[in-house]
C-alpha positions in Angstrom: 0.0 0.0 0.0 1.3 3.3 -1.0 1.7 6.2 1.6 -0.5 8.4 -0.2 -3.1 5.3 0.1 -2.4 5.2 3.7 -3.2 9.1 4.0 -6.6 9.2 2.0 -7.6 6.1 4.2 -6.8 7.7 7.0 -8.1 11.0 6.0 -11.6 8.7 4.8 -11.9 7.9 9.1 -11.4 11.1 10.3 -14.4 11.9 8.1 -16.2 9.0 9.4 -15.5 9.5 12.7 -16.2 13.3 12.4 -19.6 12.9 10.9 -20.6 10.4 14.1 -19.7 13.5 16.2 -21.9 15.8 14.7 -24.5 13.5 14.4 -24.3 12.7 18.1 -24.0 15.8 19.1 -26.8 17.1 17.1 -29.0 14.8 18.4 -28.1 15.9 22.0 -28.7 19.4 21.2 -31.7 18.8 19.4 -33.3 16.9 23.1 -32.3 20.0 25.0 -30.9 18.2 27.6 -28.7 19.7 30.1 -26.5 22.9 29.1 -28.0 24.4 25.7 -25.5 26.8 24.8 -22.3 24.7 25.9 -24.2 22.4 23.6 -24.5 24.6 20.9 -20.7 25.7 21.6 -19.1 22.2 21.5 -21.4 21.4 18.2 -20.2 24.6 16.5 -16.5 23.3 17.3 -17.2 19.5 15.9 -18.6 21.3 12.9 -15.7 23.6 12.7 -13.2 20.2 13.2 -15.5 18.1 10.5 -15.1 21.1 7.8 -11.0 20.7 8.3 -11.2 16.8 7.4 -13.6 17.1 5.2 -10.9 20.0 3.3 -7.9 17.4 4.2 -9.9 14.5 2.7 -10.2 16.7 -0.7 -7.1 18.3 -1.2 -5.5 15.0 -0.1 -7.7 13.4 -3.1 -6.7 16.2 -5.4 -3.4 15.9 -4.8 -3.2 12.3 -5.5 -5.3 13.0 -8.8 -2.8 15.2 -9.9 0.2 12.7 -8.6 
């Protein structure tokens, strides 16, 4: 397996992973259990984290694309 393979599959979990996050923690905010705004706060930062893999997944596509 190449190291460029290695990165993208990598990269690909992060993504995965990422998404679950979000996912989970939308669904806690969306019960509106406990502390709202901390919440709101720690979902804006997973969201802010998943945009960053989600960029690192593409350029690291691209850059493999353009080998």
């Amino acid at each position: 397996m190449s190291h460029d393979s290695e990165r993208v599959i990598l990269a690909r979990r992060h993504v995965a992973k990422g998404r679950q996050i979000v996912e989970r923690q939308q669904r806690l905010v969306g019960n509106g259990g406990g502390n709202t705004a901390e919440a709101l706060k720690l979902l804006a930062l997973f969201e802010v984290t998943q945009n960053i893999f989600e960029g690192d997944l593409e350029r690291i596509l691209r850059e493999e694309r353009n080998g």
